[in-house]
C-alpha positions as CSV (number, residue, x, y, z in Angstrom):
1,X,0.0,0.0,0.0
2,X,1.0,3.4,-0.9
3,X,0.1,6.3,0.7
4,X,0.4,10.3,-1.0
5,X,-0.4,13.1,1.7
6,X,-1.6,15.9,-1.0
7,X,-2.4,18.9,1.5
8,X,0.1,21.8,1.2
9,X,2.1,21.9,4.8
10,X,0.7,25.2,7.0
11,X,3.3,27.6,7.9
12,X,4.1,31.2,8.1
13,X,5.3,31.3,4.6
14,X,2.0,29.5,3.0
15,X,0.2,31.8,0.5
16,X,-2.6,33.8,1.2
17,X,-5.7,34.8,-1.1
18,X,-4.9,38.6,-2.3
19,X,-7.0,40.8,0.1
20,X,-7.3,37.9,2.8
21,X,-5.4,38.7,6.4
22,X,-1.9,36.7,6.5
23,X,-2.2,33.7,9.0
24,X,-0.6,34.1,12.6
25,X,1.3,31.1,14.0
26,X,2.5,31.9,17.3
27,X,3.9,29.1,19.9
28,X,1.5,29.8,22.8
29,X,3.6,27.4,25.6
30,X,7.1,25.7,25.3
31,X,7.8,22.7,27.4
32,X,11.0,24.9,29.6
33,X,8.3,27.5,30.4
34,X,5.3,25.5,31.0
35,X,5.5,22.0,30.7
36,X,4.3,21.6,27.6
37,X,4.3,22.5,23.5
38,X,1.4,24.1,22.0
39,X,0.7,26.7,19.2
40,X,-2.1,29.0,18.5
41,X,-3.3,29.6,15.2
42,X,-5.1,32.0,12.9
43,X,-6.3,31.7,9.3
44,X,-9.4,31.4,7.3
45,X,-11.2,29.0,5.9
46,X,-10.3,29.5,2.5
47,X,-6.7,28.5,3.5
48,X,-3.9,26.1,2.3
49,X,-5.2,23.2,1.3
50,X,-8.9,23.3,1.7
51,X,-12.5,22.5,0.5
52,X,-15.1,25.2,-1.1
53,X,-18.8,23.9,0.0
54,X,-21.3,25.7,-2.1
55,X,-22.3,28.1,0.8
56,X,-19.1,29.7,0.2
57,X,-20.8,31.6,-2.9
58,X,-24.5,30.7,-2.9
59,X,-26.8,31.6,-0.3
60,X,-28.8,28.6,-0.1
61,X,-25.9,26.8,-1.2
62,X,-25.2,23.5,1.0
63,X,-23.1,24.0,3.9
64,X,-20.1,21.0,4.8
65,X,-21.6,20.2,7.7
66,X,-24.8,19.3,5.8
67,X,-22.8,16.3,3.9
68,X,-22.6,12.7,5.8
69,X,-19.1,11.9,6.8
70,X,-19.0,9.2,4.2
71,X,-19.1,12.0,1.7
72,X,-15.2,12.7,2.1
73,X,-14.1,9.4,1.2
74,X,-14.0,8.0,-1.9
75,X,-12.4,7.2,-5.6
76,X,-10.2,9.6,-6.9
77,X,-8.5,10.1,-10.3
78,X,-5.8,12.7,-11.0
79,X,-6.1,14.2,-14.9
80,X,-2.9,15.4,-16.6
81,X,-3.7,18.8,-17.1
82,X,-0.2,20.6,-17.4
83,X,0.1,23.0,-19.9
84,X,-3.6,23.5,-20.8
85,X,-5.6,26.7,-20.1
86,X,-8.1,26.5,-20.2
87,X,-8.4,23.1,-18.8
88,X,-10.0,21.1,-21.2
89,X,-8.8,17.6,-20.6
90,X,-10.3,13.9,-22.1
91,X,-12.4,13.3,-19.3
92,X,-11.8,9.3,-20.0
93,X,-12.5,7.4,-17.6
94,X,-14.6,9.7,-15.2
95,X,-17.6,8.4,-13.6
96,X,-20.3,9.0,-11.5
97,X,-19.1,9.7,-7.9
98,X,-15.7,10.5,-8.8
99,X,-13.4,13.1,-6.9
100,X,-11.8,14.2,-9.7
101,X,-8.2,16.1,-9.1
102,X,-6.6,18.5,-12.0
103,X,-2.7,18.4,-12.3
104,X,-1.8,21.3,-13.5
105,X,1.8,22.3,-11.7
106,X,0.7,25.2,-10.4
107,X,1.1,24.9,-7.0
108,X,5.2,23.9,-7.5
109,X,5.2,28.2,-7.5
110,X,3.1,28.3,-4.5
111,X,6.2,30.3,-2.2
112,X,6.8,32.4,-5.7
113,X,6.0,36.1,-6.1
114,X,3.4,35.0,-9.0
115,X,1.2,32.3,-7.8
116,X,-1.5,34.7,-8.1
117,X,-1.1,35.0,-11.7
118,X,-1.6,33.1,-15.0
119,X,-3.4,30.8,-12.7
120,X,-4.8,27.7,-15.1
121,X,-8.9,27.6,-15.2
122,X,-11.4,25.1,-16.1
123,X,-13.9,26.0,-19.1
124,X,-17.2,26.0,-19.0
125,X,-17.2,22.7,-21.4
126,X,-14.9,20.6,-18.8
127,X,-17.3,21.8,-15.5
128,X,-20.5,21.3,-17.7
129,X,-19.1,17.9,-18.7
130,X,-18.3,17.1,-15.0
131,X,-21.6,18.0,-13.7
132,X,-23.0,15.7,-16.3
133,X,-20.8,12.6,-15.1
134,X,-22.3,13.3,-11.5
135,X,-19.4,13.5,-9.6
136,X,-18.4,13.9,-6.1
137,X,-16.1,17.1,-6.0
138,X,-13.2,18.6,-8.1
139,X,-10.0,19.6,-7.3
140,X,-6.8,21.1,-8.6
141,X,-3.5,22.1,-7.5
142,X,-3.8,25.6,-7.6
143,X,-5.6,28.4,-5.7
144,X,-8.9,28.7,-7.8
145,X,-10.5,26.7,-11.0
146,X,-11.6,29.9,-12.0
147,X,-11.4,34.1,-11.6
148,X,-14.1,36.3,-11.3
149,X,-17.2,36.6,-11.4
150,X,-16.4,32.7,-10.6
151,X,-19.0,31.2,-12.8
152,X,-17.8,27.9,-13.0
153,X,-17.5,28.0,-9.0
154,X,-21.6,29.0,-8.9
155,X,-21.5,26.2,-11.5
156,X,-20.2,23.5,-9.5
157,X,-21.8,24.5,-6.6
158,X,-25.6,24.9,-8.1
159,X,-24.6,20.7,-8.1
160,X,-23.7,20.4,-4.8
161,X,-20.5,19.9,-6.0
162,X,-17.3,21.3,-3.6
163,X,-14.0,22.5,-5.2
164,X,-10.7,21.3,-3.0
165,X,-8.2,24.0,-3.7
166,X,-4.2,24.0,-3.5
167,X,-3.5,20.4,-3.5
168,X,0.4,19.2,-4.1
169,X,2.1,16.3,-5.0
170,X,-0.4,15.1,-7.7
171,X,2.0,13.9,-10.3
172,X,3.0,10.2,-9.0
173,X,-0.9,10.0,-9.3
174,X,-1.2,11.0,-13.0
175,X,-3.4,9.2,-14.6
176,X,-4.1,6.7,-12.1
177,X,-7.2,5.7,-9.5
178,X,-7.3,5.6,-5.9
179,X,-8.7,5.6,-2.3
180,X,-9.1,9.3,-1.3
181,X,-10.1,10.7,2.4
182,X,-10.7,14.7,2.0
183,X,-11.1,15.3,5.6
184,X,-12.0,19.5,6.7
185,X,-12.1,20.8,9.6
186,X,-15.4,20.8,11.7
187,X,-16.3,23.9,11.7
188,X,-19.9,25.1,12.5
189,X,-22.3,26.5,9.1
190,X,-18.6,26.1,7.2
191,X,-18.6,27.7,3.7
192,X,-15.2,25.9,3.9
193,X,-12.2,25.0,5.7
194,X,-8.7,23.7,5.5
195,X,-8.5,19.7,5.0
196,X,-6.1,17.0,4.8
197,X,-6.0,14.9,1.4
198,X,-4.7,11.6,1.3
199,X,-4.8,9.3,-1.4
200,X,-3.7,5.5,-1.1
201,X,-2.9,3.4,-3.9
């Protein structure tokens, strides 16, 4: 058994959504002052790696906390996207239920000065052609699958499907199935929240 961890490490240095407040990492006790280790942290939802539910941009959209636990585990399938934008990939091999993931490379610049540009996007054909195969969620390594006014976001989410943003390490996964757990915090009414991916061959 293999196991791929595909949740971009939380630091001080992880990027932040232009116009979002910089996370705070502090170390809140040390073991030579009180005993014992612990840090205190502050970010969004909308942080590192991390699931979109529909409430994030509709209204009466579905909240996480509104899908079973069973929801966040599942097939996956990485599609080679590199290269292409906009995404528009052969969609071989999808099927209903799928968590389908988007290699596109991006996030290899995640700790450069332009990670917030030139960002890949999916058309409207590839998220139209998604929603037809009925699958679970979509994901991609990079910060958005879209830029304003985020239609295929509203797209994706008017079928209860959630985005997983910022993945890493997709490429040893290319082209191949496997187990996924996409597991977010538990966070009360969440329009999203930082998750841990992990994908076993």
């Amino acid at each position: 058994m293999q196991a791929f961890d595909l949740t971009m490490e939380i630091n001080e240095n992880t990027p932040v959504f232009p116009g979002d407040p910089k996370q705070e990492i502090k170390q809140f006790a040390t073991i030579a002052k009180d005993g014992w280790n612990e840090k205190r942290l502050l970010f969004n939802t909308h942080f590192s790696t991390h699931i979109d539910a529909p409430y994030h941009m509709l209204e009466s959209g579905k909240k996480l906390s509104e899908y079973p636990a069973s929801f966040f585990f599942g097939e996956g399938i990485v599609i080679d996207a590199r290269g292409q934008n906009p995404i528009e990939p052969d969609l071989l091999g999808v099927t209903q239920h799928d968590m389908v993931f988007f290699l596109t490379g991006h996030t290899d610049r995640a700790y450069s000065q332009d990670f917030f540009k030139n960002n890949p996007v999916i058309s409207r054909k590839t998220a139209e052609a998604l929603v037809e195969r009925k699958v679970k969620m979509v994901g991609l390594d990079s910060f958005t699958p879209d830029n304003e006014p985020y239609e295929i976001h509203k797209l994706l989410f008017k079928n209860d499907i959630p985005i997983v943003e910022n993945l890493v390490n997709l490429k040893p996964l290319a082209g191949k199935r496997f187990e996924c757990a996409v597991l977010p915090l538990s966070i009360r009414d969440a329009d999203g929240a930082p998750c841990r991916v992990i994908a076993r061959l």
